[in-house]
C-alpha positions as CSV (number, residue, x, y, z in Angstrom):
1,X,120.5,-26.4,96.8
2,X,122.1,-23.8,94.3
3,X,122.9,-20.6,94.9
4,X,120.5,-17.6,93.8
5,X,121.8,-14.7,93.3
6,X,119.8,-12.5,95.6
7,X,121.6,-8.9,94.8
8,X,120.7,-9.6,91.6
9,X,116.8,-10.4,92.6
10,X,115.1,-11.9,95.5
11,X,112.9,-14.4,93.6
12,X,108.9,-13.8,94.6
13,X,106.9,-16.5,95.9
14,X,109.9,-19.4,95.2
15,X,108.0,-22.2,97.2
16,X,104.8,-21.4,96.1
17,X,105.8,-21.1,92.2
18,X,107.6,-24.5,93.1
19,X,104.4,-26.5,94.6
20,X,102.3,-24.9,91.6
21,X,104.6,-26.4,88.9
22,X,104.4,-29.8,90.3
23,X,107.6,-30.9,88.6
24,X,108.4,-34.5,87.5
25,X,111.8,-34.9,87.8
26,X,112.3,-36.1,84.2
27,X,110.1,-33.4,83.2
28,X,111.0,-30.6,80.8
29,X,110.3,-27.3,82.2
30,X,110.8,-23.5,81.1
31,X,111.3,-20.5,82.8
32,X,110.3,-17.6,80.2
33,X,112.0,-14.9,82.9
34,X,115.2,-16.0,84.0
35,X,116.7,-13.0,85.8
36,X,118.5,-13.2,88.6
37,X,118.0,-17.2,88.7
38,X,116.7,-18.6,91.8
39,X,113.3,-19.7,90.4
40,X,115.3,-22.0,87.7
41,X,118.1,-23.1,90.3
42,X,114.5,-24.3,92.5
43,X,113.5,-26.1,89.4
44,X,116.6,-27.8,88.8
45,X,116.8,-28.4,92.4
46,X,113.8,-30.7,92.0
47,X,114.5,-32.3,88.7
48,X,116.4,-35.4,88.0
49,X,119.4,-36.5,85.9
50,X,116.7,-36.5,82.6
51,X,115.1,-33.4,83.4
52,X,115.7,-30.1,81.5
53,X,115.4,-26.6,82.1
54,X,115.1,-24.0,79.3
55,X,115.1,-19.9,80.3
56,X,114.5,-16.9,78.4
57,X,115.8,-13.7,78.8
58,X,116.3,-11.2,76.6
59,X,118.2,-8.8,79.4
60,X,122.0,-9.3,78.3
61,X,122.7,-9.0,82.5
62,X,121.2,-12.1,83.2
63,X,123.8,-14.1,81.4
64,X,126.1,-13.7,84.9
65,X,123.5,-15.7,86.3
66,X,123.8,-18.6,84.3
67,X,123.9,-22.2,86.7
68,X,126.8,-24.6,85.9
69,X,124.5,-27.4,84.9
70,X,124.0,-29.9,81.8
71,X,120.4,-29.9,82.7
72,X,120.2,-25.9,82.1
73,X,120.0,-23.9,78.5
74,X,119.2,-20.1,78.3
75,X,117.7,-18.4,75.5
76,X,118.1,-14.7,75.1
77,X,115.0,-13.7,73.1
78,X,111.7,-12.5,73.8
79,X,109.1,-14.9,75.2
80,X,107.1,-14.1,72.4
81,X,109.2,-16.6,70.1
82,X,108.8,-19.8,72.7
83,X,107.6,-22.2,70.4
84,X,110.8,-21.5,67.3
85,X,113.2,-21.3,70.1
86,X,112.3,-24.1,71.8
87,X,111.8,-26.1,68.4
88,X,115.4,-25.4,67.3
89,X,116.5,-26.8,70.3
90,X,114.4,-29.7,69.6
91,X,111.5,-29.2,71.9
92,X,108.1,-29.9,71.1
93,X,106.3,-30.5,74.3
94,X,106.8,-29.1,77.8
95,X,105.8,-30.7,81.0
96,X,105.3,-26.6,82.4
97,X,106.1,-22.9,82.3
98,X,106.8,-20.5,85.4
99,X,106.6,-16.6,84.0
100,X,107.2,-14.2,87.0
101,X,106.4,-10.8,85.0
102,X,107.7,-7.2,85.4
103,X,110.9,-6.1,86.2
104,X,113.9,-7.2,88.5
105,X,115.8,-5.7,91.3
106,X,118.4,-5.4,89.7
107,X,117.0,-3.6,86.6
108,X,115.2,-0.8,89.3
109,X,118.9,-0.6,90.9
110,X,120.8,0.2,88.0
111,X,120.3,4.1,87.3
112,X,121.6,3.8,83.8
113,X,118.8,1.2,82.9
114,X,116.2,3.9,83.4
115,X,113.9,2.2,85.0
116,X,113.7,3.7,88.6
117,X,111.7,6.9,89.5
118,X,114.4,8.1,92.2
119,X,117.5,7.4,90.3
120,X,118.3,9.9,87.7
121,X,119.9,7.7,84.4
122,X,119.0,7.6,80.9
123,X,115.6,7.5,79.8
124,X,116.0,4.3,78.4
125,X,113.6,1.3,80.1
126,X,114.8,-1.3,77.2
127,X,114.5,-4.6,78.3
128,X,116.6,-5.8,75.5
129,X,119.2,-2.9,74.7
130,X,119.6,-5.0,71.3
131,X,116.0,-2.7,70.3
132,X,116.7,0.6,68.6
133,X,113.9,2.5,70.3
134,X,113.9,3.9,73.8
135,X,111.7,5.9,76.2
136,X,113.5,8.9,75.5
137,X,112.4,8.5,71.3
138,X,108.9,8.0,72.5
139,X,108.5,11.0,75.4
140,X,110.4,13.4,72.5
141,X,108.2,12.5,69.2
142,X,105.4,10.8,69.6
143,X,101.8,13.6,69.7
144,X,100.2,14.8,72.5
145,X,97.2,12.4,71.8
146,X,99.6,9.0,71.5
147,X,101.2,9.9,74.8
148,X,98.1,10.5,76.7
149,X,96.9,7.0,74.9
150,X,100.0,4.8,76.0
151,X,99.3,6.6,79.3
152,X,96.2,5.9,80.0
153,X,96.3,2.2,78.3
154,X,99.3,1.1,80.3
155,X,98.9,2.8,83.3
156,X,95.7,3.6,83.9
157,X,96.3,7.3,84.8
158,X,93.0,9.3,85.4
159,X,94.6,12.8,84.4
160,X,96.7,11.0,81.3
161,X,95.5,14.0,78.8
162,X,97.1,16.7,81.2
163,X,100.3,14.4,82.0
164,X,100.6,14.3,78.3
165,X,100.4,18.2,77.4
166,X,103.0,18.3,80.3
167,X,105.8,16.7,78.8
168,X,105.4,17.7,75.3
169,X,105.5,21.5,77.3
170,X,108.6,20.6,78.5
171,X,109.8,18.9,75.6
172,X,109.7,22.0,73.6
173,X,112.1,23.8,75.8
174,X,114.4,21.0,75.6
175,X,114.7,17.4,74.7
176,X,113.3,14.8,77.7
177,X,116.5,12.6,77.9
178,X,116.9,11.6,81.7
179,X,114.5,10.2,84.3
180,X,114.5,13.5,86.4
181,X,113.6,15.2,83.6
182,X,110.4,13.4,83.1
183,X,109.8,13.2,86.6
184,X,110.5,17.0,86.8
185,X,107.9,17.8,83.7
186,X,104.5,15.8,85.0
187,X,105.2,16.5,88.7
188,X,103.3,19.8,89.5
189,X,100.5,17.5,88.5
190,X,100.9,14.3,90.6
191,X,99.1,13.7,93.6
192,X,101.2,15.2,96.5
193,X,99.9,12.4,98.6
194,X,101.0,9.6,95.9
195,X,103.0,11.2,93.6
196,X,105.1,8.0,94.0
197,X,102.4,5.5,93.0
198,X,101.3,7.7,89.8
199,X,105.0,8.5,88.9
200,X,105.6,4.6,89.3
201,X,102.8,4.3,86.8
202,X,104.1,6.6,84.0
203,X,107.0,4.4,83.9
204,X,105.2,1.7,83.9
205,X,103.5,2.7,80.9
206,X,106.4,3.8,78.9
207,X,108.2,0.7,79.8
208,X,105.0,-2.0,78.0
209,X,104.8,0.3,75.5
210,X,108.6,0.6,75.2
211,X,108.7,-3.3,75.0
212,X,105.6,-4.6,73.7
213,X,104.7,-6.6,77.2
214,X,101.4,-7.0,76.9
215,X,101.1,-8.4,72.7
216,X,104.7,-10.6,74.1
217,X,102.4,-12.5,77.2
218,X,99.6,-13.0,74.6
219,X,101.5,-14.9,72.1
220,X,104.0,-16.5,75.1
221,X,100.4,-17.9,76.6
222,X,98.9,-18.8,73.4
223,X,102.1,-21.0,72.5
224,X,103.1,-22.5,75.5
225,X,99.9,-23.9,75.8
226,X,99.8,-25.6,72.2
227,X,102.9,-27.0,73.8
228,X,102.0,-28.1,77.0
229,X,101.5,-32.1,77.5
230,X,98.2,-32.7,79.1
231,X,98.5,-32.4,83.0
232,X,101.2,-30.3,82.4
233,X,101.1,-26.6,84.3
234,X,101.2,-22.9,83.6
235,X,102.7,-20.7,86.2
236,X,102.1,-16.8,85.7
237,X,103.0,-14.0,88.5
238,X,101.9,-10.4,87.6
239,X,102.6,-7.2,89.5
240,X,99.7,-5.2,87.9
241,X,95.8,-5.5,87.1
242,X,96.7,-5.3,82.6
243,X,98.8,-8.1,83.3
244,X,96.6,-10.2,85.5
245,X,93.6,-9.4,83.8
246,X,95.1,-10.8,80.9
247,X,96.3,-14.3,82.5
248,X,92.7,-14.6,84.4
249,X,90.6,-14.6,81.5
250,X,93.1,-16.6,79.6
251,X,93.5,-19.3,81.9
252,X,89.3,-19.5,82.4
253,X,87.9,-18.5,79.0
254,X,90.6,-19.6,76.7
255,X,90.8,-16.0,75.3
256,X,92.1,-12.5,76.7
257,X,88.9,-10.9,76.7
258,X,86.8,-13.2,79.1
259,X,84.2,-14.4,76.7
260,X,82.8,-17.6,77.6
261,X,82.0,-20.3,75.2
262,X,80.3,-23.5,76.0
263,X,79.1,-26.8,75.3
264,X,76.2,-28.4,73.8
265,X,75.8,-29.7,77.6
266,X,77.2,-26.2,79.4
267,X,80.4,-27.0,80.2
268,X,82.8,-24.4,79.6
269,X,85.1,-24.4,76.3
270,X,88.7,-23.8,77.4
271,X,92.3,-25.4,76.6
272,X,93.3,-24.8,80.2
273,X,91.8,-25.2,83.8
274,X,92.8,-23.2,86.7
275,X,93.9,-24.8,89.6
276,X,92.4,-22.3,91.8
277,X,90.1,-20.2,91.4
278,X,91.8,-16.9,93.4
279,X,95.2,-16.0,92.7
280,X,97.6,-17.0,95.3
281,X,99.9,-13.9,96.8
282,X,102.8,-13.6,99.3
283,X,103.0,-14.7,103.1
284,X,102.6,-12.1,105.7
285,X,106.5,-13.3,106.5
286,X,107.5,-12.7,102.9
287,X,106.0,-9.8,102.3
288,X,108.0,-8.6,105.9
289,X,111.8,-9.6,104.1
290,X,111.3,-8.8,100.1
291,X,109.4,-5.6,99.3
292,X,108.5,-6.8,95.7
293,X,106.2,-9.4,96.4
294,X,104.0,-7.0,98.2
295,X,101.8,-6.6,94.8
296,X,102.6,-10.1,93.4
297,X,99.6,-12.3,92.2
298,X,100.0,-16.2,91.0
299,X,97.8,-17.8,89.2
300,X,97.7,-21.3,87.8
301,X,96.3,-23.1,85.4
302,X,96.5,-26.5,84.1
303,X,95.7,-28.4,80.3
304,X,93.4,-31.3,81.5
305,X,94.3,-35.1,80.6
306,X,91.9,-36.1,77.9
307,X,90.1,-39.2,79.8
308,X,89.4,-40.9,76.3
309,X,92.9,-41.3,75.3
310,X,93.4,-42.9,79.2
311,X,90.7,-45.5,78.4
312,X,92.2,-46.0,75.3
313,X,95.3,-46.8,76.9
């Protein structure tokens, strides 16, 4: 088996996500969240001499990662463009996708990234430092009323309208450039009891806003599965309830808004079917060694096998 790089990240749910995909070994197979690596060095682990593996990443640290195999290609763009970056490297169909959302270790770890609460850095929380905007531009000019949206849309923040007034308060004194500065500026109105959780939530906000996470999983879902060969699979693990919510209706109704549409006869209209119908999270043993997966959920879905074009066969 090859090597992960586990300082890098400790890859969630790796023999789950591998059962889910259930690979063919001449199978082509993309990871849209490459990382630190160990769920694509599992997949080429279980692939054979014709399979291939294509990653995306738009994080220019995951190129250290990078396995020394033919088999292997990485693409450092946004998900969002899966079907024109696969197509220019002349892929059409895919036997399955594995997306494990969010952030990495290693992005928390590095203070200069922005995107931990206890490490002062930057106020950055780019996924792709190739973007021009940062959290910094949006905490320093965007209005009292677009802040308390982007809090209360992306993290769900019951006292988003005060949080908001807060930091354009402290924004007048001075410019919000470092993490401890925001931190500093909304904490008087945290929860003492959970002032970790809610600060964890700001950033969370700024960082979809930041980088579009939520529009970028819409189109990667709605193109990977115009792509997907019948039988093949759809592999999604989210770390929060916008995410999740998104992938659950998508994966039943065939839209992100859970609208069912059916048949003349009552059957449910849909390009995919899940697998299961709860989401399957981490082992009380896993959840004991890596911290992360403690809020992981996987779901999995799968584009049925038309049965006329079997009896036409």
């Amino acid at each position: 088996m090859q090597q992960s790089n586990e300082k890098y990240h400790i890859p969630v749910m790796l023999h789950e996500c591998m059962e889910a995909l259930d690979i063919h070994p001449d199978g082509v197979y993309v990871d849209v969240t490459f990382g630190g690596g160990g769920h694509s060095r599992a997949i080429l682990d279980l692939l054979g001499d014709n399979g291939r593996l294509f990653a995306f990443d738009r994080d220019s640290d995951a190129i250290a990662n990078i396995p020394d195999d033919t088999r292997f290609c990485l693409i450092q763009e946004n998900f969002k463009h899966l079907k024109n970056f696969l197509r220019l490297h002349g892929v059409r169909k895919i036997d399955g996708l594995l997306a494990d959302l969010g952030i990495s270790s290693h992005q928390i770890d590095v203070a200069e990234r922005g995107f931990s609460t206890r490490l002062d850095g930057p106020l950055d929380l780019r996924m792709d430092r190739r973007e021009e905007t940062t959290a910094a531009d949006i905490v320093n000019n965007a209005s009292t009323e677009e802040l308390q949206n982007i809090l209360w849309l992306y993290g769900e923040l019951p006292n988003a309208n005060i949080l908001a007034r807060d930091i354009v308060s402290a924004r007048s004194l001075e410019p919000i450039t470092t993490t401890s500065q925001l931190c500093n500026a909304i904490s008087r109105h945290l929860p003492h009891n959970r002032q970790n959780k809610a600060l964890a939530m700001v950033f969370q906000a700024l960082r979809i806003y930041v980088n579009g996470e939520l529009e970028a999983l819409r189109q990667m879902l709605t193109q990977a599965t115009e792509i997907l060969n019948p039988g093949g699979r759809i592999c999604v693990m989210s770390y929060h309830s916008l995410e999740d919510r998104l992938v659950k209706n998508f994966f039943r109704c065939g839209n992100f808004e859970g609208k069912q549409e059916k048949d003349f006869y009552g059957n449910l209209i849909a390009p995919l079917k899940p697998v299961r119908n709860k989401p399957t999270t981490a082992s009380q043993e896993e959840l004991e060694t890596n911290n992360r997966s403690r809020s992981a959920k996987l779901r999995v879905a799968e584009k049925p096998i038309d049965k006329t074009d079997e009896k036409e066969d």
